[in-house]
C-alpha positions in Angstrom: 75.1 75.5 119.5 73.2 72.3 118.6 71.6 72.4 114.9 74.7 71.5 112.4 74.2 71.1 108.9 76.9 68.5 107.5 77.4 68.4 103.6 79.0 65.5 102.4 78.8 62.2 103.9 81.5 59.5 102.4 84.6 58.0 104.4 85.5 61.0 106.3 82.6 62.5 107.1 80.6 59.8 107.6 82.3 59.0 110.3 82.1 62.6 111.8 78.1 63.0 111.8 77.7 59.7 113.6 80.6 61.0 116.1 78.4 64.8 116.5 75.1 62.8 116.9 76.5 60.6 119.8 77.5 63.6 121.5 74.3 64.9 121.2 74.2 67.4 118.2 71.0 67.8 116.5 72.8 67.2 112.8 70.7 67.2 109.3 73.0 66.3 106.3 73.3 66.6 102.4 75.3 64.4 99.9 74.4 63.7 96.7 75.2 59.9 97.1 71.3 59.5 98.7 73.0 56.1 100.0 75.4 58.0 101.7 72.9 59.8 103.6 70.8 56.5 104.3 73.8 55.5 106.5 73.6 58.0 109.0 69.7 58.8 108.8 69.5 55.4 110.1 71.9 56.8 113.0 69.3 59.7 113.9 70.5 62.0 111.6 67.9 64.6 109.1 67.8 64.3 105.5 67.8 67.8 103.7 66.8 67.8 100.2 69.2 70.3 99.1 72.0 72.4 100.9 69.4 75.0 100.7 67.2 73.4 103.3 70.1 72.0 105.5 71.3 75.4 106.0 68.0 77.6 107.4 67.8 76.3 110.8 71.9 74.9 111.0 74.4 77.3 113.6 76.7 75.9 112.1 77.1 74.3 108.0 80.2 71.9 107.9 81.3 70.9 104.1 83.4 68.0 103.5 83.4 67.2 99.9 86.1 66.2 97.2 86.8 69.1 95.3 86.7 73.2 95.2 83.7 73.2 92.5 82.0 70.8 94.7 82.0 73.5 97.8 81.1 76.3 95.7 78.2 74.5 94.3 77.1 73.4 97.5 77.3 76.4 99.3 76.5 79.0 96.1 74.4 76.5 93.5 71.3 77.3 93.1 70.2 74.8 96.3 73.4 76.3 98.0 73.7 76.5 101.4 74.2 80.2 101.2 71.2 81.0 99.9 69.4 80.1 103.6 72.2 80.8 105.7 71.3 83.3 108.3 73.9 86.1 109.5 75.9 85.0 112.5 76.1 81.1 111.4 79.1 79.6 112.1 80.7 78.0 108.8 83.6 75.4 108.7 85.1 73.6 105.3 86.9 70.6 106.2 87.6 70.0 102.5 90.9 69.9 100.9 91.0 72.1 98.0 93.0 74.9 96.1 94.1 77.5 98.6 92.6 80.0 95.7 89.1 78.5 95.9 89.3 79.1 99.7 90.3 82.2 99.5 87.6 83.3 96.8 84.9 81.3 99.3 86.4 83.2 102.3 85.6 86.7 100.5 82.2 85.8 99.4 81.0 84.6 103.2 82.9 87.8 105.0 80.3 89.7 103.2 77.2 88.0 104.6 78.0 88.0 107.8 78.6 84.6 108.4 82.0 83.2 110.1 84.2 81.2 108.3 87.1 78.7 109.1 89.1 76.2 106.7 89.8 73.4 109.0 90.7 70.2 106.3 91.5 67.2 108.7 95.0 65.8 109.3 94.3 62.2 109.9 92.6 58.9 108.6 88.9 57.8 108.2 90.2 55.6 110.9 90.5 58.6 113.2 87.9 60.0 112.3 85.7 57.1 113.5 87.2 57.1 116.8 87.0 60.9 117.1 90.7 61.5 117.3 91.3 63.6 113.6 93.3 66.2 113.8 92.1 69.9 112.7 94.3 72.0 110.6 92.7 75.6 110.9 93.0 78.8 109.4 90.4 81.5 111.0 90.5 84.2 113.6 90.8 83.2 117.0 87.4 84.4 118.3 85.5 81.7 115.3 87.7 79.2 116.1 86.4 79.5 120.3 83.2 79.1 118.9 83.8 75.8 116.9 85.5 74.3 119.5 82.7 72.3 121.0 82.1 71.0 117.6 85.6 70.4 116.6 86.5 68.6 120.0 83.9 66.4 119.5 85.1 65.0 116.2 89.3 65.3 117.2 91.8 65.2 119.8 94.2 67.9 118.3 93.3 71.2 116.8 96.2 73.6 115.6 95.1 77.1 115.0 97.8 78.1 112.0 96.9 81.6 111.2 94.3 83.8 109.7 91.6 82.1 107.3 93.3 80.3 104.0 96.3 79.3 106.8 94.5 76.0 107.4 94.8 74.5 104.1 97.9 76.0 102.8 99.4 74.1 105.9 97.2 70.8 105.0 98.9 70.9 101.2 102.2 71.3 102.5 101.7 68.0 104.8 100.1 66.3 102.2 102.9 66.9 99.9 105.9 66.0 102.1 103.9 62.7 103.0 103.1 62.0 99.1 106.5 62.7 97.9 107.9 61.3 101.3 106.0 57.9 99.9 107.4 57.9 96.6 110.9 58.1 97.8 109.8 55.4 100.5 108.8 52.6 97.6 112.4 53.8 95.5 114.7 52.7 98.7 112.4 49.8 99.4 112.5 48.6 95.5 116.0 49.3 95.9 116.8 47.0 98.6 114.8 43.8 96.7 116.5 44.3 93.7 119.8 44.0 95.4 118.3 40.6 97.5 117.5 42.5 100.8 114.6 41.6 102.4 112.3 45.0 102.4 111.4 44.0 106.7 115.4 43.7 107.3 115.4 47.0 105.3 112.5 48.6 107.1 113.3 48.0 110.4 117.6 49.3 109.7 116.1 52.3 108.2 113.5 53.1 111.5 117.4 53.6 113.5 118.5 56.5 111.2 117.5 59.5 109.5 116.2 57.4 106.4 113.0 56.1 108.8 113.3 58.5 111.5 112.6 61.9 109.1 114.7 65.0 108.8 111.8 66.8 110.6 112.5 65.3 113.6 116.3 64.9 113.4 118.8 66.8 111.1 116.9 69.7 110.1 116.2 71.1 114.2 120.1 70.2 114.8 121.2 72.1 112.2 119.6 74.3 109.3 116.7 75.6 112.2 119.2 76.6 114.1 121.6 78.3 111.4 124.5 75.6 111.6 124.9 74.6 108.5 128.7 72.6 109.9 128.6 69.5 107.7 127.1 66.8 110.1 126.6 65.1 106.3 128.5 67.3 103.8 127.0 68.1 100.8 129.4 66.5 98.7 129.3 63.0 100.2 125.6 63.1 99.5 125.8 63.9 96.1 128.6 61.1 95.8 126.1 58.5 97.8 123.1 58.9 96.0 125.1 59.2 92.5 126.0 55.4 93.7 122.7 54.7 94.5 121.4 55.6 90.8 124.0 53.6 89.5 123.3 51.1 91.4 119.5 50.9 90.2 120.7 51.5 86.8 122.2 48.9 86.3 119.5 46.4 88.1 116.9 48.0 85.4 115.8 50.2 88.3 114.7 54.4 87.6 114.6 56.4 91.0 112.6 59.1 89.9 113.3 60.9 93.3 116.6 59.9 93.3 117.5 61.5 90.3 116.0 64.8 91.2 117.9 64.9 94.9 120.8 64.1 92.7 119.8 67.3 90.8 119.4 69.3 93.7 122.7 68.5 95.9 124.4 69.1 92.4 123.0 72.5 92.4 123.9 73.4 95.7 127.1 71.7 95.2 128.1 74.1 92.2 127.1 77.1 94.2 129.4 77.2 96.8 128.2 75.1 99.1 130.1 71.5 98.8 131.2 71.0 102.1 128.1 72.4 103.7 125.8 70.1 105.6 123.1 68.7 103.2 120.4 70.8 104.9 121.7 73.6 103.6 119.5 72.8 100.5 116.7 74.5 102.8 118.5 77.5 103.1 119.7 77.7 99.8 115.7 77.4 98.6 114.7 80.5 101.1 117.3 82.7 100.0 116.4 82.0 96.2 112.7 82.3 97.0 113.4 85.6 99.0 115.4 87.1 96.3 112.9 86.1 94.3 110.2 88.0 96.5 112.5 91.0 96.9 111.3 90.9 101.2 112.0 88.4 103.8 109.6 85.4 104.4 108.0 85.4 107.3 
């Protein structure tokens, strides 16, 4: 497979074209920035004058745009992509969009006859430069053999999550643990200058314990994973601590937005019977309601 047709060239996948046409891909691209195309025509990439035209001699069509009605017009518009896309090509959307939009994409490509992954990328523009992104995909296993080559090119790391929609139902759930992860980050960092701690002193304390070190890679495989739920930090102390904490700010002129709702949610697990639990417990606690919920296990 050499002929790719890449549709949307701006920090990430800008980036990725120049990465495929060093390793030798023949690589025609679309954007409707015609600046954005400029900078990697001048790299030895084709300039398409629609996704119409980028798609009828392309193996494979690779979008990377900004939003779900941005993919569908490129690929079903009335320049789309699908119009000239030949049964058998391999197609990959590296955007990150509603999980619906995939899904509705997904349905409309099975039926021409063209292979479909959704692999949005895990990393940084910066990664992407130096071909190290990492691929988040959703697709059956026999597509994903045939991007390989492609994908390798662009990444170092390439997790195969499940059938097609897996890939970016996985990407929104990292995106939203590091987002809210963030906000919770500039709250204890705030916190710390408003009490006359220097945010470096508090930064480098907080890399030592659970606060820097994330609950991903410590509490949560020591206990709630593995069904020990034996307070290592009980429930109750947590909901004391952080009730300080909000004080604490209070009273400095300071609102932890995320502090408040943890409050909220330690309370509630607190209040249903599980106060001297440890304070992963509120993992459990949101499975068994969601289950319940569901009426069948989760899988």
């Amino acid at each position: 497979m050499k002929n790719i047709g890449f549709i949307g060239i701006g920090v990430m996948g800008g980036p990725m074209v120049r990465n495929l046409i060093k390793a030798g891909f023949n690589v025609c691209v679309f954007d409707v920035n015609p600046r954005a195309m400029e900078s990697v025509v001048a790299c030895g990439a084709l300039a398409a004058v629609s996704p119409a035209a980028l798609a009828r001699d392309a193996e494979c069509v690779i979008t990377m745009v900004t939003n779900g009605s941005h993919v569908e017009e490129a690929l079903f518009g009335a320049d789309g992509a699908m119009t000239a896309m030949r049964p058998g090509t391999l197609y990959i959307d590296m955007s990150t969009i509603a999980p619906a939009v995939t899904d509705r994409i997904a349905k409309q490509v099975a039926g021409r006859g063209i292979a479909m992954l959704d692999a949005p990328v895990g990393r940084t523009s910066r990664h992407a430069e130096e071909g190290k992104s990492l691929f988040i995909v959703g697709g059956d296993t026999d597509v994903l053999d045939r991007a390989r080559p492609i994908l390798e090119k662009l990444g170092d790391t390439i997790v195969h999550c499940g059938p097609i929609g897996s890939g970016i139902r996985m990407k929104i759930v990292n995106n939203f643990l590091a987002i809210a992860t963030n906000v919770a980050t500039s709250e204890a960092l705030t916190l710390a200058e408003a009490n006359g701690i220097d945010p470096e002193l508090a930064r480098n304390l907080m890399l030592g314990t659970v606060a820097g070190q994330g609950h991903l890679s410590t509490t949560y495989p020591a206990k709630v994973l593995k069904g020990d739920l034996r307070p290592g930090f009980m429930v109750d102390l947590v909901t004391k601590d952080v009730g300080i904490a909000i004080d604490l700010a209070n009273s400095l002129g300071l609102h932890l937005s995320m502090g408040e709702t943890a409050l909220a949610t330690y309370v509630d697990a607190s209040t249903n019977g599980h106060a001297r639990d440890d304070w992963t417990v509120i993992y459990a606690l949101a499975r068994d309601r969601l289950r319940k919920k569901k009426k069948q296990p989760l899988g």
